[in-house]
C-alpha atoms as a printed R data frame, in Angstrom:
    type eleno elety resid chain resno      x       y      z
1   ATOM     1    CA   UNK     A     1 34.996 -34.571 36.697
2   ATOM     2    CA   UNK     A     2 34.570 -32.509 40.018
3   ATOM     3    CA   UNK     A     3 31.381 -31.355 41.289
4   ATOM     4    CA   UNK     A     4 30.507 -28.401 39.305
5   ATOM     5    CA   UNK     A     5 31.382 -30.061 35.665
6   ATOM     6    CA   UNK     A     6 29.081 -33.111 37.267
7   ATOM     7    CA   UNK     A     7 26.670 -30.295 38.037
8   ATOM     8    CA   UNK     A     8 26.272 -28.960 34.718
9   ATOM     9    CA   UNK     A     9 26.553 -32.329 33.128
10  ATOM    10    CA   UNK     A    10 23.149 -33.186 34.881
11  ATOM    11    CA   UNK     A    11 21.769 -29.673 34.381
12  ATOM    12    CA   UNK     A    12 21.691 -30.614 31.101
13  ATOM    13    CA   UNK     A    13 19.453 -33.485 32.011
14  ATOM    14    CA   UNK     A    14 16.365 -31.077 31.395
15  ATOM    15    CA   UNK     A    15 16.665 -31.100 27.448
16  ATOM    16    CA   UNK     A    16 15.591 -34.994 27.969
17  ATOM    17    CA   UNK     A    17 13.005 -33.634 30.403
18  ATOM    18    CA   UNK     A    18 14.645 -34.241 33.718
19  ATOM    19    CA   UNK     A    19 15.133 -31.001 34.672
20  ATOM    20    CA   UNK     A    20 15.851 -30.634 38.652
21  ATOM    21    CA   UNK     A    21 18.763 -33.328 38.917
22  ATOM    22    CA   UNK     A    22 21.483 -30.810 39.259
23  ATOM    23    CA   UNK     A    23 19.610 -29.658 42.595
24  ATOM    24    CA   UNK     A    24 18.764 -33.092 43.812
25  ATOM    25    CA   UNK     A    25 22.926 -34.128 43.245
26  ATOM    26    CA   UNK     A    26 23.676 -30.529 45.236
27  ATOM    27    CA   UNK     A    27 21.416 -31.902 48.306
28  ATOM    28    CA   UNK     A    28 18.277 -29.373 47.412
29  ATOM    29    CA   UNK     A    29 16.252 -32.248 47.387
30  ATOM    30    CA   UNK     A    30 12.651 -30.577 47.583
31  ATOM    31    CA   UNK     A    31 13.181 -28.316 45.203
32  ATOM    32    CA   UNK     A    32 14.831 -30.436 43.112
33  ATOM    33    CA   UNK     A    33 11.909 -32.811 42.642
34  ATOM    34    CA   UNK     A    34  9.314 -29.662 42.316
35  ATOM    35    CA   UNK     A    35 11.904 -28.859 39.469
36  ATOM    36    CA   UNK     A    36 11.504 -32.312 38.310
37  ATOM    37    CA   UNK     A    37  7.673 -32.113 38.482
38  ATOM    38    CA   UNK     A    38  7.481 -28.483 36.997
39  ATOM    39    CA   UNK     A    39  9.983 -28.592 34.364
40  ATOM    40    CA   UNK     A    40 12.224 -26.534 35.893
41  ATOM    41    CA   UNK     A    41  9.479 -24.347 37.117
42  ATOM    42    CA   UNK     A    42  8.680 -23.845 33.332
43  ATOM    43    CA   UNK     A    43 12.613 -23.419 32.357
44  ATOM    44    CA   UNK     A    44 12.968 -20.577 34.152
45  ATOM    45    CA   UNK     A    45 14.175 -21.352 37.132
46  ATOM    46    CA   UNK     A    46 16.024 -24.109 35.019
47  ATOM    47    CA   UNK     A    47 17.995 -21.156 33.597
48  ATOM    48    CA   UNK     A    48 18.402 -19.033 36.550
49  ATOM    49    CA   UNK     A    49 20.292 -22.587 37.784
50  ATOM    50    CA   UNK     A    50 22.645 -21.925 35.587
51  ATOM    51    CA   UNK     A    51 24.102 -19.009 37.100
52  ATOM    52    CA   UNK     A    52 23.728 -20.202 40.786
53  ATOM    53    CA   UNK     A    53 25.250 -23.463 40.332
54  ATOM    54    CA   UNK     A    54 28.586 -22.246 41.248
55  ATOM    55    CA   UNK     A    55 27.186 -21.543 44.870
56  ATOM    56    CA   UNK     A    56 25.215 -24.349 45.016
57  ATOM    57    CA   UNK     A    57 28.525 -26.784 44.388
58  ATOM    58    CA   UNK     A    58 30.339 -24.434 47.188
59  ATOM    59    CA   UNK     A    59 27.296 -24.081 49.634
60  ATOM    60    CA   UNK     A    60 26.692 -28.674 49.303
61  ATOM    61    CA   UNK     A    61 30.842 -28.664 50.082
62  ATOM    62    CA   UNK     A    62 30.571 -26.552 53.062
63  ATOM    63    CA   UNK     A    63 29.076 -29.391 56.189
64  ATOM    64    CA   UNK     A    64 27.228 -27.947 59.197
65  ATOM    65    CA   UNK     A    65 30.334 -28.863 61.481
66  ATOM    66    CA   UNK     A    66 31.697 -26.089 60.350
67  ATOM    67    CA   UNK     A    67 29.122 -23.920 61.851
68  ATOM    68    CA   UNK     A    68 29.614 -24.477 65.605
69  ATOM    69    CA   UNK     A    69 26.290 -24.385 67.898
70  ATOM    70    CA   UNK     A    70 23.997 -22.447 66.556
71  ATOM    71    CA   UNK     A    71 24.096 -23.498 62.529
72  ATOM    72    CA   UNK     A    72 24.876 -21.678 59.479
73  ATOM    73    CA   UNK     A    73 24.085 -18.420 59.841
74  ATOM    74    CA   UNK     A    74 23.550 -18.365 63.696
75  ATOM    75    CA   UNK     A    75 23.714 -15.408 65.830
76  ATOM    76    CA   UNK     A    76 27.789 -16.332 67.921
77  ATOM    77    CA   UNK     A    77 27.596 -13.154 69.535
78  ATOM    78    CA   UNK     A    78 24.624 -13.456 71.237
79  ATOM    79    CA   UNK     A    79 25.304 -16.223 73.306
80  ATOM    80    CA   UNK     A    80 28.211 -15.034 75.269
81  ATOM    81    CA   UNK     A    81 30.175 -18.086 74.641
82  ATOM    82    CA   UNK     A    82 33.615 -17.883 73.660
83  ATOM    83    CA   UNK     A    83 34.279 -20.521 70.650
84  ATOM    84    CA   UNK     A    84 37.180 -22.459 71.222
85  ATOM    85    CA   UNK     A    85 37.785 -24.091 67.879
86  ATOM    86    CA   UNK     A    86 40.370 -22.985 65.842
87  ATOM    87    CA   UNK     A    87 39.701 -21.453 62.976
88  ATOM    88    CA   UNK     A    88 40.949 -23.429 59.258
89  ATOM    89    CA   UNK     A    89 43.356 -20.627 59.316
90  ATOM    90    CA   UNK     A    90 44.987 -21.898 62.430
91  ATOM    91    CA   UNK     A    91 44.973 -25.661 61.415
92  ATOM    92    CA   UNK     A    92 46.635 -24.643 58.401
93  ATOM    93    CA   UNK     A    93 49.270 -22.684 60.492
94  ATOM    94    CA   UNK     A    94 49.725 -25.719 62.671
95  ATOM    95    CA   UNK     A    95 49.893 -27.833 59.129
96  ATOM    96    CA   UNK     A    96 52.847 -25.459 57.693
97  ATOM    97    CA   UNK     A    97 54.838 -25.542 61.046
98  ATOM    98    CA   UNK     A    98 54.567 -29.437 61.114
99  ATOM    99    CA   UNK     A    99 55.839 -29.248 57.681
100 ATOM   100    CA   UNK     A   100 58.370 -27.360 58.288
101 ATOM   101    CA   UNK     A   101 59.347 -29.450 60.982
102 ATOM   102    CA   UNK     A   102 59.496 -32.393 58.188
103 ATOM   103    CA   UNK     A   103 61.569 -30.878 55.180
104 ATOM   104    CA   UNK     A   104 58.666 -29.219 53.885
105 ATOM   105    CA   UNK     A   105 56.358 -32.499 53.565
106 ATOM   106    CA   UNK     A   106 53.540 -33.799 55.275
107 ATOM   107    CA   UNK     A   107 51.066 -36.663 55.494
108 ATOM   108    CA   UNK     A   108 47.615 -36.711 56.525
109 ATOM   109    CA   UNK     A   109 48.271 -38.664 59.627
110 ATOM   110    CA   UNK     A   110 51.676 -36.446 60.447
111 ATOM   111    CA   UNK     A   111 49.539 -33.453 60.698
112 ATOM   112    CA   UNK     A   112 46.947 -35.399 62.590
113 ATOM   113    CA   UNK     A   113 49.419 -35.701 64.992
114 ATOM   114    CA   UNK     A   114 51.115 -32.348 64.830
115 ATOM   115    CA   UNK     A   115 47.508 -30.605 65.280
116 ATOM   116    CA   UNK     A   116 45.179 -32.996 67.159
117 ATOM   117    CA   UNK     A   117 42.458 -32.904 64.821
118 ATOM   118    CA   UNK     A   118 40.713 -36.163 62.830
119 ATOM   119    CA   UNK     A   119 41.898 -37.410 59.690
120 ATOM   120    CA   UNK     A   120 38.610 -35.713 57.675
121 ATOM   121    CA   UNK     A   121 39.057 -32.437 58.869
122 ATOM   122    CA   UNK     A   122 42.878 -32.294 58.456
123 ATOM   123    CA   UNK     A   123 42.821 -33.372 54.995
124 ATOM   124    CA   UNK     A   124 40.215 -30.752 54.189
125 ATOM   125    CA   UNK     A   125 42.614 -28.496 55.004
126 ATOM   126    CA   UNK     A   126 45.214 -29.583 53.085
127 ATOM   127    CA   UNK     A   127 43.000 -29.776 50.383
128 ATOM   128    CA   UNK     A   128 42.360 -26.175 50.603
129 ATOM   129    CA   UNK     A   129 46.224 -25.417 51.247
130 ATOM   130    CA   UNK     A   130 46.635 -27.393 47.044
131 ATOM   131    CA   UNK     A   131 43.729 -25.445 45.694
132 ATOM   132    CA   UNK     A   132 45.627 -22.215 46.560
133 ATOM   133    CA   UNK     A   133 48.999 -23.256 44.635
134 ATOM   134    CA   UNK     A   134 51.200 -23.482 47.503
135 ATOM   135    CA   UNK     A   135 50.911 -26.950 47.943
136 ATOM   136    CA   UNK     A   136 51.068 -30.169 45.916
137 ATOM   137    CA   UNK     A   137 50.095 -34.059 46.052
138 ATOM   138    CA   UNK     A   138 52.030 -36.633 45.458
139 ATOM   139    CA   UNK     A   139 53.191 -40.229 46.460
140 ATOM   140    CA   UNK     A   140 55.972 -41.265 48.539
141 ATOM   141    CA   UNK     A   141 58.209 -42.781 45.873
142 ATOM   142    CA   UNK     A   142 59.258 -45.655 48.729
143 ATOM   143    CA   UNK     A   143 55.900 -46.238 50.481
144 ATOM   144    CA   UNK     A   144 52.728 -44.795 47.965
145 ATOM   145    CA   UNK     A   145 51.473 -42.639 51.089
146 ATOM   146    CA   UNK     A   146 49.850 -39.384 49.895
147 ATOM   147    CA   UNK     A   147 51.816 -36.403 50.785
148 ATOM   148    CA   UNK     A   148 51.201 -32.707 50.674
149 ATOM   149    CA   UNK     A   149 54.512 -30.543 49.355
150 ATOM   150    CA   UNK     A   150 54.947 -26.977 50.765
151 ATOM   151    CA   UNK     A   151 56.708 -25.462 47.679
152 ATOM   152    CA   UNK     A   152 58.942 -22.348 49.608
153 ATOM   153    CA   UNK     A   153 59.397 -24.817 52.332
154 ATOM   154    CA   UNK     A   154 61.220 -27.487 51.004
């Protein structure tokens, strides 16, 4: 079950009067609770939830490392500093060249090496690269490691 479905699944919690748990899973821990305590602010905020879970699953996925020195939302411009990370865009460049460099396969710790980045934030974008149908999982047949398939590479 992946976050949204689990979402849901405990939005429904509020026909057995625990309304809020959807929120509280989602981080939104305050408001989750006044849910909690108000019945889902008298089920109407209970069914507003149901249309803004969606963004809430995306928005809890999204971690403030991936809003460099200022936070979400900040004001990059203003400071007159030039931002030196590259953008998931450019890891995932790096990640297709090192698989192309490799038959059109790659591990987790092959593109930690190709790119220079930690093991969490290179399989993230992998991750992303499978959700967009141009790559796959699967197992090495020989040693079980987990590795990523470019399709048009290989």
């Amino acid at each position: 079950m992946n976050k949204r479905q689990s979402s849901y699944f405990l939005w429904l919690g509020c026909f057995l009067g625990f309304a809020g748990l959807h929120r509280i899973y989602n981080g939104k821990v305050k408001t989750g609770l006044l849910w909690l305590m108000t019945w889902g602010l008298f089920g109407v905020g209970q069914f507003v939830d149901l249309f803004l879970i969606p963004s809430m699953t995306e928005e809890k996925a999204i971690e403030p490392k991936d809003y460099p020195l200022f936070g979400k939302g900040g004001n990059y411009h203003s400071a007159n500093v030039e931002l030196v990370e590259p953008t998931p865009e450019n890891l995932m460049i790096k990640l297709v060249k090192a698989a192309h460099e490799k038959g059109g396969k790659i591990s987790v710790t092959q593109g930690v090496l190709a790119t220079g980045k930690g093991f969490k934030e290179v399989e993230t974008a992998l991750i992303e690269m499978v959700k967009t149908g141009y790559v796959s999982v699967d197992n090495d047949p020989k040693t079980g490691i987990v590795v990523y398939s470019l399709h048009e590479i290989s």
